[in-house]
The first five atom37 places (N, CA, C, CB, O) and aatype in JSON, in Angstrom:
{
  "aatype": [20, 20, 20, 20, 20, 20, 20, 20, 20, 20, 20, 20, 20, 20, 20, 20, 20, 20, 20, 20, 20, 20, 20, 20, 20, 20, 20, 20, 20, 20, 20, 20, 20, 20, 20, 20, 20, 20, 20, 20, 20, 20, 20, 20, 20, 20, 20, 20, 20, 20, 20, 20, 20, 20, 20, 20, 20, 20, 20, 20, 20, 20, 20, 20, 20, 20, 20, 20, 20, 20, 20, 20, 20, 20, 20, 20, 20, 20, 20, 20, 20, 20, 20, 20, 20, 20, 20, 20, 20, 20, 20, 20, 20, 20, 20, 20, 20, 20, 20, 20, 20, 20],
  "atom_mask": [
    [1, 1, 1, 1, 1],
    [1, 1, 1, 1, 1],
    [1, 1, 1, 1, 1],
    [1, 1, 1, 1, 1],
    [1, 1, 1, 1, 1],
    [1, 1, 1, 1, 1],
    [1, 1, 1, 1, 1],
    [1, 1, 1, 1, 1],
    [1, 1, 1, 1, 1],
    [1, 1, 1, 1, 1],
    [1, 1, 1, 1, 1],
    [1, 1, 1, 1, 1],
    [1, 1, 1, 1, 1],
    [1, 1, 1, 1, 1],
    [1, 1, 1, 1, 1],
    [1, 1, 1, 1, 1],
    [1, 1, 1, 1, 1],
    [1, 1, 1, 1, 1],
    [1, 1, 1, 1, 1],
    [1, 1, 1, 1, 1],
    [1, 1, 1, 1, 1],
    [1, 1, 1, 1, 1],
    [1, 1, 1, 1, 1],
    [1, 1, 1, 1, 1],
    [1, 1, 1, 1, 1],
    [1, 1, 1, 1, 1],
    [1, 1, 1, 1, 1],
    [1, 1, 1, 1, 1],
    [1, 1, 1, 1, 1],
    [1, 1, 1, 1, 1],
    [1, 1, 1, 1, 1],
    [1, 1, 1, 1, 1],
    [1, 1, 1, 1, 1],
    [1, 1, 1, 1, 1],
    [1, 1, 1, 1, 1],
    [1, 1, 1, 1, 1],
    [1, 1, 1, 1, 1],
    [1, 1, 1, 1, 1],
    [1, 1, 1, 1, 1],
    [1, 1, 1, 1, 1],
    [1, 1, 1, 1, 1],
    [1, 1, 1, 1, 1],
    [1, 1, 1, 1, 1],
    [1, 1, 1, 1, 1],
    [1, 1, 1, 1, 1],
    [1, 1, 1, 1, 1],
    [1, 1, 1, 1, 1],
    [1, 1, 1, 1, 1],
    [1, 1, 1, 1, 1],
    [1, 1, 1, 1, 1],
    [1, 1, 1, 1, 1],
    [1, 1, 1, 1, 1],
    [1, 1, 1, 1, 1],
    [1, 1, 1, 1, 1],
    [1, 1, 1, 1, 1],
    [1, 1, 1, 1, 1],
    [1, 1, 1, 1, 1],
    [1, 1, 1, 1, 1],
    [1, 1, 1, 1, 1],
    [1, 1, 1, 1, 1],
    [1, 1, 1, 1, 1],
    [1, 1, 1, 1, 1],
    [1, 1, 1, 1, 1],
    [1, 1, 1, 1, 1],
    [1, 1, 1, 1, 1],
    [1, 1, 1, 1, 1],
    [1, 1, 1, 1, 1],
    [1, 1, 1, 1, 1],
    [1, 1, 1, 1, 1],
    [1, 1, 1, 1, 1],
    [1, 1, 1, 1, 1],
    [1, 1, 1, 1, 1],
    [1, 1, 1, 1, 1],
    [1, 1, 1, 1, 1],
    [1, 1, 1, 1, 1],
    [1, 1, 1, 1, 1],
    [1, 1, 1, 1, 1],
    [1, 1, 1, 1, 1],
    [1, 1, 1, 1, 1],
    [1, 1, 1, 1, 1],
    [1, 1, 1, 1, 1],
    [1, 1, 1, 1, 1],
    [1, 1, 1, 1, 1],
    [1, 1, 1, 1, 1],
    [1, 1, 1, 1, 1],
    [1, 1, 1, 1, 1],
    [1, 1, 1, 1, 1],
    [1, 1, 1, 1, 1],
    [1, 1, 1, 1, 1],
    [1, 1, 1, 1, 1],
    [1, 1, 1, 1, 1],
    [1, 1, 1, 1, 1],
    [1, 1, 1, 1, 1],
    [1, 1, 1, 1, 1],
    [1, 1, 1, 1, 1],
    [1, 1, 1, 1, 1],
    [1, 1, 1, 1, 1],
    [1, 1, 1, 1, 1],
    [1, 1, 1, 1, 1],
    [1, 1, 1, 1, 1],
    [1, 1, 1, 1, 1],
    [1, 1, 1, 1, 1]
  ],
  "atom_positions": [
    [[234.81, 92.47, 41.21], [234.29, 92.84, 39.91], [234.84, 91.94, 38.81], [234.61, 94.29, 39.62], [233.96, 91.81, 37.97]],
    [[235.88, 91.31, 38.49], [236.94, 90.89, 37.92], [235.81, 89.34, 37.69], [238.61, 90.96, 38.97], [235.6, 88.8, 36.6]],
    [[235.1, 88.82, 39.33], [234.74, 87.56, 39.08], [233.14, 88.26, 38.22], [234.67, 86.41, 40.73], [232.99, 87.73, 37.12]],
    [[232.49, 88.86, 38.42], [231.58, 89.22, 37.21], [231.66, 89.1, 36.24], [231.3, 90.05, 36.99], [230.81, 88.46, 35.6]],
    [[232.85, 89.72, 35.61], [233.27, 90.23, 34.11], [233.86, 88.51, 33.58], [234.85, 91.84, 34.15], [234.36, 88.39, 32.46]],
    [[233.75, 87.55, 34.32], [234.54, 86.04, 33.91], [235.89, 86.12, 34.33], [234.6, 85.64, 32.23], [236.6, 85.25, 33.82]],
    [[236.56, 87.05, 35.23], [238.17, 86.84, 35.0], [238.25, 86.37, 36.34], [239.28, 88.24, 34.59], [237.87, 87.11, 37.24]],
    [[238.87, 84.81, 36.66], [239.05, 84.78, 37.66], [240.25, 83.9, 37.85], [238.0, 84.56, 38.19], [240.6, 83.92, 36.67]],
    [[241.02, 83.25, 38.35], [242.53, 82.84, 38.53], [242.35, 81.3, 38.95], [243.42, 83.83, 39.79], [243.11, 80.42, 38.55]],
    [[241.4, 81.1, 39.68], [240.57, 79.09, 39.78], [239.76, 78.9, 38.52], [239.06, 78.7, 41.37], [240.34, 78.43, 37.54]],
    [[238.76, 79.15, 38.46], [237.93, 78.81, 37.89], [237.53, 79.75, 36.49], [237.09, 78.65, 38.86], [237.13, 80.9, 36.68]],
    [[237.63, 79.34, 35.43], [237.52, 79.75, 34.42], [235.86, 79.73, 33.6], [238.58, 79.07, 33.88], [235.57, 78.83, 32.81]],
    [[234.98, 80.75, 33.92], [233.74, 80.77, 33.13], [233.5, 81.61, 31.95], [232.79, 81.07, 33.92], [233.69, 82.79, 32.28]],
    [[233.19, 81.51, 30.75], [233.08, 82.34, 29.86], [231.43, 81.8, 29.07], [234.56, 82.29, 28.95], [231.04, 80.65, 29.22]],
    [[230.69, 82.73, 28.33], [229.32, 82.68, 28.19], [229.63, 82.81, 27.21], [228.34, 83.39, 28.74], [230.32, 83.73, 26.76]],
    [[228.99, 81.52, 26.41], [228.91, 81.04, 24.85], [227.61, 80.9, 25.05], [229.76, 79.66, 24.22], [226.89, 80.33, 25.87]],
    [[227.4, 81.99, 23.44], [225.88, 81.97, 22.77], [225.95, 81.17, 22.04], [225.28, 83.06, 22.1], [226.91, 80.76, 21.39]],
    [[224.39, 80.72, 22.07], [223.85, 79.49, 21.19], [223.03, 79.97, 20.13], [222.97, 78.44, 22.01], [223.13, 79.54, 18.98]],
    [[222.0, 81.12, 20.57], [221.25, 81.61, 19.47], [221.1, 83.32, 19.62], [219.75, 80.8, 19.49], [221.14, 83.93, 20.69]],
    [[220.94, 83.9, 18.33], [220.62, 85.28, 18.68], [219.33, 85.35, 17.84], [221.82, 86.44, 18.32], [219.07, 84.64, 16.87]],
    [[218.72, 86.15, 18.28], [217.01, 86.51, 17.83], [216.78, 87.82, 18.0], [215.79, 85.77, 18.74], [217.43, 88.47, 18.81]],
    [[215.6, 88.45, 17.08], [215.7, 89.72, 17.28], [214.18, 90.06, 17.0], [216.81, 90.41, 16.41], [213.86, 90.03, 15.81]],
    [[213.24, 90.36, 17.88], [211.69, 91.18, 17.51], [211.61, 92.48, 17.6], [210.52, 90.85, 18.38], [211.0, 92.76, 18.64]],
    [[212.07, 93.81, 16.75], [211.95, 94.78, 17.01], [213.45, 95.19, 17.26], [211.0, 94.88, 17.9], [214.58, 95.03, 16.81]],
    [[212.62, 95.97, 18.46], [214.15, 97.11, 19.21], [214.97, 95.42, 20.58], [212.93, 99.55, 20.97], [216.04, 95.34, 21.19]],
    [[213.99, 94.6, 20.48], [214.89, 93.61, 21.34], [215.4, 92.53, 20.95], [214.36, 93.17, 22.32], [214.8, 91.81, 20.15]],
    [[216.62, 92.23, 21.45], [217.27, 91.33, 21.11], [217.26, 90.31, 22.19], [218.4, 91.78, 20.73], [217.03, 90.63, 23.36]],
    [[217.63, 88.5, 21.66], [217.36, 87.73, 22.9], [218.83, 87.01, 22.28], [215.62, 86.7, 23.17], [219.1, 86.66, 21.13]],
    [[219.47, 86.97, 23.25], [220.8, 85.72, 23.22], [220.56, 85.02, 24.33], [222.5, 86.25, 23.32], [220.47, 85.47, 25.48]],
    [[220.44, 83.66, 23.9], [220.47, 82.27, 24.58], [222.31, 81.94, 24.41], [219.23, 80.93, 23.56], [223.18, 82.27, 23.61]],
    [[222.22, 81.02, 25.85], [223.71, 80.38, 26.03], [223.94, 79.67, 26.86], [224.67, 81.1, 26.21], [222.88, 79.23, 27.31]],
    [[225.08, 79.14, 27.54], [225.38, 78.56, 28.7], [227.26, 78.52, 28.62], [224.48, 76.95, 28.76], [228.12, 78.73, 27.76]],
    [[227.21, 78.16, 29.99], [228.72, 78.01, 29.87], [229.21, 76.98, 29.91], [229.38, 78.54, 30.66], [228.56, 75.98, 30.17]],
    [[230.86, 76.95, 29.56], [231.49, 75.46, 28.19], [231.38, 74.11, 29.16], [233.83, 75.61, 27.47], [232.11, 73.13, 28.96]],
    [[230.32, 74.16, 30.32], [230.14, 73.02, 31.07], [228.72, 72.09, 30.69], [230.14, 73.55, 32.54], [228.34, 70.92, 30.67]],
    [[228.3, 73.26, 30.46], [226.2, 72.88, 30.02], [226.02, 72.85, 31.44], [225.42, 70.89, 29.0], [225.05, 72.11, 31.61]],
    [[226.49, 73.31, 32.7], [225.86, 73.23, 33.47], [225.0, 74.75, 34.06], [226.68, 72.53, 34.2], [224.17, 74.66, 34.96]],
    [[225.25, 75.73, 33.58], [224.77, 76.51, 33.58], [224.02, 77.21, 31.94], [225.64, 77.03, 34.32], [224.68, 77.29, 30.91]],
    [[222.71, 77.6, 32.05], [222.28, 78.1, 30.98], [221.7, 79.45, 31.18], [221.44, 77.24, 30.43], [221.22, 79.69, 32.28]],
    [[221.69, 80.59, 30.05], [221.15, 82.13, 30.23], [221.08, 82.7, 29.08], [221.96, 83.08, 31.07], [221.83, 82.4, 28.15]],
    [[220.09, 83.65, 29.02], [219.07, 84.43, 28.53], [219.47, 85.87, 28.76], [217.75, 84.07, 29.16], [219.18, 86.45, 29.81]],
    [[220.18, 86.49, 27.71], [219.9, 87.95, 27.39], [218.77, 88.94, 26.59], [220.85, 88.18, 26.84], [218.63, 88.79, 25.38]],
    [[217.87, 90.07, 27.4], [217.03, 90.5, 26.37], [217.93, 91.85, 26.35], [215.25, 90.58, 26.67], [218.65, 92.1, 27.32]],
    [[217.89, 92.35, 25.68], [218.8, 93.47, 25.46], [217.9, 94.61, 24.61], [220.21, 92.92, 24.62], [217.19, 94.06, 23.77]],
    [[217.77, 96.16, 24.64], [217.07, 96.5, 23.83], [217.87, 97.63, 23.68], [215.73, 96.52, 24.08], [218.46, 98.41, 24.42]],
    [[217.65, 97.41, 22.1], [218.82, 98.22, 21.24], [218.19, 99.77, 20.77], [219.26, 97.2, 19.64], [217.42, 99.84, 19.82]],
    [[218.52, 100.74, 21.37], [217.89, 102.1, 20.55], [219.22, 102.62, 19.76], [217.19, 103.52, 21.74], [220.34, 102.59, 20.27]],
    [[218.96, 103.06, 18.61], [219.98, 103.81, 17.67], [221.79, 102.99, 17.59], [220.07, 105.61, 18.47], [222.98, 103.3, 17.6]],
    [[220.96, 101.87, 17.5], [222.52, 101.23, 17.91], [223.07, 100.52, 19.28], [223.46, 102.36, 17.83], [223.82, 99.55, 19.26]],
    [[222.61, 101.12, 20.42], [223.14, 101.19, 21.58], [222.47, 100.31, 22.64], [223.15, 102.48, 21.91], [221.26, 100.46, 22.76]],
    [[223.12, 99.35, 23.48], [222.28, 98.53, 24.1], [221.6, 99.72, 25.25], [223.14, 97.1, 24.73], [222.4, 100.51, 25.75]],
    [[220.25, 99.8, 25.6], [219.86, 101.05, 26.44], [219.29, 100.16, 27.74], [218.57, 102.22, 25.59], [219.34, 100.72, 28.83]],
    [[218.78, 98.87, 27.68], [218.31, 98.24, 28.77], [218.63, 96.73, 28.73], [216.9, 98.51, 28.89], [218.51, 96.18, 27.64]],
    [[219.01, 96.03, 29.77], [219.41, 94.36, 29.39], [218.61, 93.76, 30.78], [221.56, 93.89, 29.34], [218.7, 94.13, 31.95]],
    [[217.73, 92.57, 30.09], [217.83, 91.59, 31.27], [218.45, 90.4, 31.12], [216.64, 91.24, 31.73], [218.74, 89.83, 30.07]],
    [[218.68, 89.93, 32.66], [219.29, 88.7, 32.34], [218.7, 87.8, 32.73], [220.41, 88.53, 32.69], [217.87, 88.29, 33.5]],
    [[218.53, 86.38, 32.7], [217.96, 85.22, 33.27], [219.12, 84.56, 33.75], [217.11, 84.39, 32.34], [220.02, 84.6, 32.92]],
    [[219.4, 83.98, 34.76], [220.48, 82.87, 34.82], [219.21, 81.37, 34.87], [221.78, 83.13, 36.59], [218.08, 81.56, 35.31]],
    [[219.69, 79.88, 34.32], [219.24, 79.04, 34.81], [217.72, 79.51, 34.73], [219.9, 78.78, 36.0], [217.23, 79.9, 35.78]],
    [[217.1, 79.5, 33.85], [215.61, 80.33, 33.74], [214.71, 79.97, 32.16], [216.03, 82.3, 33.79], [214.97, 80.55, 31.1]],
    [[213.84, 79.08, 32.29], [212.98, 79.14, 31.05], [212.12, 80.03, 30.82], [212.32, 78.18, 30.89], [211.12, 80.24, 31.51]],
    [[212.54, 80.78, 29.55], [211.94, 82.13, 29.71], [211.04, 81.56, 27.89], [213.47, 83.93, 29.87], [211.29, 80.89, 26.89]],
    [[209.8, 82.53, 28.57], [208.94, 82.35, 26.88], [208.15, 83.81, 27.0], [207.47, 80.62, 26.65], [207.41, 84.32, 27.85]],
    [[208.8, 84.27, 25.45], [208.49, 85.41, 24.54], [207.08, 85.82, 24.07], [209.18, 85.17, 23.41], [206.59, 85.2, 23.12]],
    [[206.37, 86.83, 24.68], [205.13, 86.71, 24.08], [204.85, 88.03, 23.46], [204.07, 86.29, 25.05], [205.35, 88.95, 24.1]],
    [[204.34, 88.32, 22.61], [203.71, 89.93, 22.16], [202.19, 90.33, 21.99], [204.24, 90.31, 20.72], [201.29, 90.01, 21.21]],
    [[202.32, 91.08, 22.96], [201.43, 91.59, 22.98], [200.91, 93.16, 22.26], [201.45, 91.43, 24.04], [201.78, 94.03, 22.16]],
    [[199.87, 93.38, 21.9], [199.79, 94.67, 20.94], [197.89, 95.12, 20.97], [200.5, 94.1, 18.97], [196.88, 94.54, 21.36]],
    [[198.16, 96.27, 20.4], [196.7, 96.74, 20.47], [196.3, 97.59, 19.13], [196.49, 97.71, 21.85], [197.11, 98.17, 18.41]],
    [[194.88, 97.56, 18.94], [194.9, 98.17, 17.59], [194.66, 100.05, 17.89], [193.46, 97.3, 16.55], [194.17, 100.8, 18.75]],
    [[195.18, 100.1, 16.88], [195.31, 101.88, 16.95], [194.18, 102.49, 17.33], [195.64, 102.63, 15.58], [194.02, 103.36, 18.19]],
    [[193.46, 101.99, 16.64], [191.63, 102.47, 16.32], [191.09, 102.33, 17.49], [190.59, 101.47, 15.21], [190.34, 103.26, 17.8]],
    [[191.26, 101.12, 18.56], [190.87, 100.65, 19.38], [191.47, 100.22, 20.84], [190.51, 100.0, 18.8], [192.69, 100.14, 20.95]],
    [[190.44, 99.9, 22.19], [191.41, 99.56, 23.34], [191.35, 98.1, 23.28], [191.0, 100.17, 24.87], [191.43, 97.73, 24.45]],
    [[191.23, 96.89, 22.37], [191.4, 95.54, 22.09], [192.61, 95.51, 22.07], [190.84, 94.99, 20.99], [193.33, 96.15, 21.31]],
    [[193.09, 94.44, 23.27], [194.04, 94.02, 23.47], [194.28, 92.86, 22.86], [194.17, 94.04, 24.49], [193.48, 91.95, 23.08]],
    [[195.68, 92.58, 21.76], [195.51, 91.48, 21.23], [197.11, 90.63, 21.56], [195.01, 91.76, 19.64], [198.23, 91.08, 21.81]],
    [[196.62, 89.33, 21.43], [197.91, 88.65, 22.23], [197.98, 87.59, 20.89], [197.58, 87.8, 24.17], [197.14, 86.9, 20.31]],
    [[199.63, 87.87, 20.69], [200.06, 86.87, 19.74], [200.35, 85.36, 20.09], [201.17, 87.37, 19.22], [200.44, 84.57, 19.15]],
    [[200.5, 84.94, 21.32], [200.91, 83.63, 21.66], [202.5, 84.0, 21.73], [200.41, 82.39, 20.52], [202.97, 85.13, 21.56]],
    [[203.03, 83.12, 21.94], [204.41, 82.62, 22.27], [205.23, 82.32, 20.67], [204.22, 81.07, 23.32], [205.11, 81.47, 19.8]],
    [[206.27, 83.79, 20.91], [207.05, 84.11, 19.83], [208.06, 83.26, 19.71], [207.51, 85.34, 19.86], [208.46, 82.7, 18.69]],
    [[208.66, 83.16, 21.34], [210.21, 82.51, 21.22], [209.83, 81.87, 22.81], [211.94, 83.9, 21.0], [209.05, 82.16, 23.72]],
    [[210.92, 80.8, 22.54], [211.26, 80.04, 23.77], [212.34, 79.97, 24.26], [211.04, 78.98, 23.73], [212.95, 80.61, 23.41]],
    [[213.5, 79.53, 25.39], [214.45, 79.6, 25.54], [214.57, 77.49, 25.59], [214.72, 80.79, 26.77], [213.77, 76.8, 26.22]],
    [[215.55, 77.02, 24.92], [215.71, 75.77, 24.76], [216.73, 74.97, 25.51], [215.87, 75.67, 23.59], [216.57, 73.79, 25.85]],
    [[218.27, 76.04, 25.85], [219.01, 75.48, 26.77], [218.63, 74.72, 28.18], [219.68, 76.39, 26.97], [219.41, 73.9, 28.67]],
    [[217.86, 74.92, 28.56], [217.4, 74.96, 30.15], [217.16, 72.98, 29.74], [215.46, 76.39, 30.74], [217.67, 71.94, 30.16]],
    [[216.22, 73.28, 28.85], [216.09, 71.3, 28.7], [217.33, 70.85, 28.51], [215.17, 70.55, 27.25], [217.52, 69.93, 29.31]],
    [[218.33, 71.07, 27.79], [219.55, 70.37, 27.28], [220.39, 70.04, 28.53], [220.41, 71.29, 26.21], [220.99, 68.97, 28.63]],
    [[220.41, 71.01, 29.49], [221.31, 70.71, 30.43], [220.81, 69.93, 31.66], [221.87, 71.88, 30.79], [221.42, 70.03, 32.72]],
    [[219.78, 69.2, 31.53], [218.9, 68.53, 32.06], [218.24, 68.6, 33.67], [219.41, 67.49, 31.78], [218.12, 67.82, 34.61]],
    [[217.87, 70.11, 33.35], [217.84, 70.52, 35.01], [215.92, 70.84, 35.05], [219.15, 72.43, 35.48], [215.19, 70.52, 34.11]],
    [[215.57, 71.32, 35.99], [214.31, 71.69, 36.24], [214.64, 73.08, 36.23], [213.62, 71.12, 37.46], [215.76, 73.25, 36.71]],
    [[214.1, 74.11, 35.87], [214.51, 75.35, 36.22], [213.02, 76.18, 36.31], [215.66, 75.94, 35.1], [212.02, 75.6, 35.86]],
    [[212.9, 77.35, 36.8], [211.19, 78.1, 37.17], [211.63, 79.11, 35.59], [210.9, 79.47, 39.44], [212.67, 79.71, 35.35]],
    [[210.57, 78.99, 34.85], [210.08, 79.4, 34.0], [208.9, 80.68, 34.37], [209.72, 78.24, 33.39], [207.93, 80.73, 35.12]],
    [[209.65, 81.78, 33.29], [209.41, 83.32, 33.16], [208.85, 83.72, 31.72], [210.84, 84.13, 33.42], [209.35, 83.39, 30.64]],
    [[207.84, 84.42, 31.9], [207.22, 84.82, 30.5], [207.3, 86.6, 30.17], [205.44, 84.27, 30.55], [206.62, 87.5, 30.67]],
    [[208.31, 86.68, 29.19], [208.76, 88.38, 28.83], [207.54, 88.51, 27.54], [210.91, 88.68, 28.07], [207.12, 87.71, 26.71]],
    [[207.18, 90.2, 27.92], [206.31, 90.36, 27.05], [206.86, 91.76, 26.58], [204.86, 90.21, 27.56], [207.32, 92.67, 27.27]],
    [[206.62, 91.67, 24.9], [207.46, 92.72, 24.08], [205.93, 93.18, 23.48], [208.91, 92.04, 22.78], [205.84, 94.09, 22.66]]
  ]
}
């Protein structure tokens, strides 16, 4: 458990955020660790304060989309691509790209 949480006695990893963003009740922190060889993606969704659900991405280009519908109606309407995740290029890897929809 110890190597989860970052505590480990070889190898030292700790997760530095790069950006925090927020649409609503979710939150997205982008980061990587102090190597750039690893990069990740928190969505986190905050009710009354409290984180109530988190995903994570490791190594993952993830793009933000919203989707919504009108009250009146069953028209489904799609905003395009809110947010992107940018680390994944910097650390110059190929990684499989994921599309979260809020």
């Amino acid at each position: 458990m110890r190597l989860l949480a970052g505590h480990t006695s070889t190898n030292s990893f700790s997760f530095i955020p790069h950006s925090i963003t927020s649409f609503g009740a979710t939150v997205l922190v982008e980061g990587c660790d102090n190597t750039l060889s690893i990069s990740w993606v928190h969505a986190w969704t905050v009710t009354h304060g409290i984180i109530t659900h988190l995903r994570e991405y490791f190594n993952t280009s993830l793009t933000v989309t919203r989707i919504s519908s009108e009250s009146d109606s069953s028209e489904i309407i799609t905003t395009g691509s809110v947010w992107e995740s940018t680390l994944s290029q910097r650390v110059g890897k190929s990684v499989p790209g994921l599309i979260l929809t809020l």
